[in-house]
N, C-alpha and C positions, 0 to 999 in steps of 0.2 A: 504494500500500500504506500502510495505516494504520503510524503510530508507535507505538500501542497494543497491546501482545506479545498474540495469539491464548494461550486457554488451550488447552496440548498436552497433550499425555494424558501421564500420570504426573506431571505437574504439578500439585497446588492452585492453586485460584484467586493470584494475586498481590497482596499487598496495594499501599498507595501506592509503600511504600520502595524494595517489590523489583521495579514495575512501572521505576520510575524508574532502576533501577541498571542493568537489563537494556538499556532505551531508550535510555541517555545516550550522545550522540556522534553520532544515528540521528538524522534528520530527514527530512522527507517521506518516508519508507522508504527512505531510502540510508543506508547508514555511512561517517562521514566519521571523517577525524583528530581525535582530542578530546586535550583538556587529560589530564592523571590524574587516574584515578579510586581511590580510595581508600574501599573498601568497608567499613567495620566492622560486623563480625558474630560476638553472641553467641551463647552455645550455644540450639538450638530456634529459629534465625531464619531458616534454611533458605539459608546461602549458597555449600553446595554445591551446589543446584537453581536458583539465582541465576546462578553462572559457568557453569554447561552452559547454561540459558535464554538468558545474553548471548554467549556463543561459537558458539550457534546462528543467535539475533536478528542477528548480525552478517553471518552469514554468508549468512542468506535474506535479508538487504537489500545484499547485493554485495561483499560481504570474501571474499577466495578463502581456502580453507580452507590451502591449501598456502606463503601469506602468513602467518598465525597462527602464534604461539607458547604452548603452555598448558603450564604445568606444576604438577604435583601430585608429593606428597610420596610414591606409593605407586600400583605398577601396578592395582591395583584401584581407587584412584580416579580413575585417567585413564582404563580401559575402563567407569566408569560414568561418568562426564561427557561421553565421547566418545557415549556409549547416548543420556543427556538431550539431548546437541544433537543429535543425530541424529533425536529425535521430534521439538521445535523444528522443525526444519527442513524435516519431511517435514511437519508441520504446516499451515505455511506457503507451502511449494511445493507441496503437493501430490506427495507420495511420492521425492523428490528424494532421491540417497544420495549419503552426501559420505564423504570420507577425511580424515584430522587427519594430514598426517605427521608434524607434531612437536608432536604433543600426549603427555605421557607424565614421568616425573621430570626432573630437572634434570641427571641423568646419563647418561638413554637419547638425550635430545635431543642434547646434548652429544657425545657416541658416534656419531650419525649423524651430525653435521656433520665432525667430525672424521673420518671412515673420505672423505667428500666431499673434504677439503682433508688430508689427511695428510703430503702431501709438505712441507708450507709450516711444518712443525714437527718434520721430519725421519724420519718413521714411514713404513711403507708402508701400506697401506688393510687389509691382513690382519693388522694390531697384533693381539697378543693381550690380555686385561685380565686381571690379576692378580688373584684372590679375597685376603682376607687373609691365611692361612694361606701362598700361595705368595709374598705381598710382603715377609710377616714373614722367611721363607726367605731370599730374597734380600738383604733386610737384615742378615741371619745371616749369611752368604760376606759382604758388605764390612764390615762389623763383624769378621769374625774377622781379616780382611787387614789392621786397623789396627792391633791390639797392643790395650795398655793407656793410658790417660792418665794422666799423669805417670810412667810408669813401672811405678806401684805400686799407685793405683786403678784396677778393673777396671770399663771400661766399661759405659752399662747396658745393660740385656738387650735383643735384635733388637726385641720387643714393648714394650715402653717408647721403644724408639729411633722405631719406626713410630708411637706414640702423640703423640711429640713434635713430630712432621713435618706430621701429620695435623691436628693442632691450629691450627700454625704457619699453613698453606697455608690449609685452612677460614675461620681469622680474620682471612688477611690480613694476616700480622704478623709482623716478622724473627725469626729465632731466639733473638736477645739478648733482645727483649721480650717472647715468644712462653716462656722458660725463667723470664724475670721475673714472669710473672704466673701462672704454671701452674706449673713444674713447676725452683722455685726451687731445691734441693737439687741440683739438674742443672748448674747457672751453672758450675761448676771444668769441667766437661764439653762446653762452650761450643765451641772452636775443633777439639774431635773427633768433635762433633757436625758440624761446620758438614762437615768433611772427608768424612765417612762419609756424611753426606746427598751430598755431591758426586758420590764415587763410584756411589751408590746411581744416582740418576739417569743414569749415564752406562752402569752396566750394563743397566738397561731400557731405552735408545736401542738399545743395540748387541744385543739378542736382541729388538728390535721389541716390546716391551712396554709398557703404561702398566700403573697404577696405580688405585684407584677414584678418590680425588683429580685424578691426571692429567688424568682427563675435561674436568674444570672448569677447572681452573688452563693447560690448552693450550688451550681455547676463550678464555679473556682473552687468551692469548699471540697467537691468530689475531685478535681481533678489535681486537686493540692494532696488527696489519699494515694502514698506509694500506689499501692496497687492497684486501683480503678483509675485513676491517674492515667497509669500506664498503659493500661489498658484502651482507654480512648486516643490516648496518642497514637498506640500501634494500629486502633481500627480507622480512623481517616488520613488517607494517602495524601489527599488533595483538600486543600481549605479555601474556595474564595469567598470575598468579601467583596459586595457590590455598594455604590455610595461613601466610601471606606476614610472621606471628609467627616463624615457624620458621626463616623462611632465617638464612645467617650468611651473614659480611659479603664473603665469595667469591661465593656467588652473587647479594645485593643489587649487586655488581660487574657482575656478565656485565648484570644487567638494564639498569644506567644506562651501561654500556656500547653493549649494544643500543638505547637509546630515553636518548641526553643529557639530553633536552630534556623527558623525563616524555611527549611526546604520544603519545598509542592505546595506553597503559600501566593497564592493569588490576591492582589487587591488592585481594584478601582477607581479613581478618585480624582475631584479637579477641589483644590483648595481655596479656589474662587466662587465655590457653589454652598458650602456648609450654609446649613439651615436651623440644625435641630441642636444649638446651644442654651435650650431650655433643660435640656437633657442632659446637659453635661458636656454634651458631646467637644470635640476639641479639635481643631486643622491639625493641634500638635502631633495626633497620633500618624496623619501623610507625611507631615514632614521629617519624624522621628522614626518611620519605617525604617526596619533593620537595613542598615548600608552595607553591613557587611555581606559579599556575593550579592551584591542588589543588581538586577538585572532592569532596566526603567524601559519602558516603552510611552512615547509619546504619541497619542490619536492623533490623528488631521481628517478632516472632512473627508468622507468617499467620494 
């Protein structure tokens, strides 16, 4: 099999950059373990058609689909990427249908590995996931159990207290520095914070619950376990990350967690498009992508 990506239907032709981005790691038609690939792509350089073309390409030159990790920022652009490889591949093979299991957000994947190992972080596999509204709730009962701080100022409100956590947990960052850089008017409120966040967490143990956070922040906690750990590093070959401006620095976690070393690590990203700095998220994690064996590919318009 040629290294050369067949043009598959719903595809434009490819030009150099993006024949190159899809190809890299593939040799004689096998895919092998590569260095990181670090994709940048501006707006109209088609590098959403790029990561379905390479998550296909990979997978009709011998990556099992059930090895792969893809994540996208939004269920509709996992079931059209998962669409794009799927012609890719039927391209290629000749009508072949493949299944993504954990192709999908960073919190569905998350979700399914977690209900897999639930016991190793204390949940049963029939956890229930909190919407906002019912985490806000429950932050409300151990918030009212704590009183007032100092006596005399009144704690902040359940949705500020969840705004604070959320924050904390997404960036990566203790509650001290986490109140220091966000949400400084809060600091006297420090140590009934930290108490009420304790509590909080101990009441969604005890009624089998997580939290949308939880997802992510228990996936570090498994894969920080020698042995399960391990284990998902050896089960995904290939890791991309689409939108990859957007992550915050919990989830650039889970990746370099997943893949230490950068290798069969895909990301995509223009650092002029970051959006979702409500979330934590940071440009820092593109421009802090592992340099070392960094392989860059720049889109251009087809």
């Amino acid at each position: 099999m040629s290294s050369r990506p067949t043009n598959v239907e719903g595809f434009p032709k490819l030009n150099k950059e993006q024949r190159e981005a899809v190809n890299y790691g593939i040799k004689d038609g096998k895919a092998k373990q590569h260095r990181p690939l670090l994709i940048v792509a501006g707006a109209g350089t088609g590098k959403t058609k790029v990561l379905s073309a390479r998550t296909g390409r990979l997978i009709a030159c011998g990556a099992k689909p059930d090895r792969i990790f893809v994540a996208t920022f939004t269920r509709r652009a996992s079931e059209e990427l998962v669409e794009r490889a799927q012609s890719t591949v039927k391209a290629e093979l000749g009508g072949a249908s493949i299944h993504l299991p954990y192709a999908g957000t960073f919190h569905f994947i998350a979700n399914k590995l977690l209900r897999e190992f639930a016991s190793q972080i204390g949940l049963r596999k029939n956890f229930t996931i909190l919407d906002r509204d019912d985490a806000k709730d429950l932050m409300d009962i151990v918030r009212a159990d704590s009183g007032t701080a100092d006596g005399k100022k009144p704690l902040p409100p359940a949705e500020v207290c969840c705004d604070v956590l959320s924050y904390s947990r997404n960036a990566d960052l203790s509650l001290k520095a986490t109140l220091n850089r966000r949400f400084y008017s809060l600091m006297r409120h420090r140590r009934s914070l930290a108490m009420i966040f304790m509590k909080y967490a101990r009441a969604k143990l005890s009624r089998n619950c997580v939290d949308y956070d939880d997802l992510l922040v228990h996936l570090v906690t498994l894969l920080g376990k020698p042995t399960f750990g391990n284990a998902l590093r050896t089960r995904f070959e290939y890791v991309l990350i689409d939108e990859f401006q957007d992550t915050n620095r919990l989830q650039f976690k889970i990746i370099k967690m997943l893949k230490p070393g950068g290798r069969g690590v895909t990301v995509v990203g223009d650092d002029a498009q970051a959006i979702y700095s409500f979330r934590a998220a940071t440009v820092k994690n593109i421009r802090e992508f592992p340099k070392s064996e960094l392989h860059p590919v720049l889109l251009t318009p087809a």
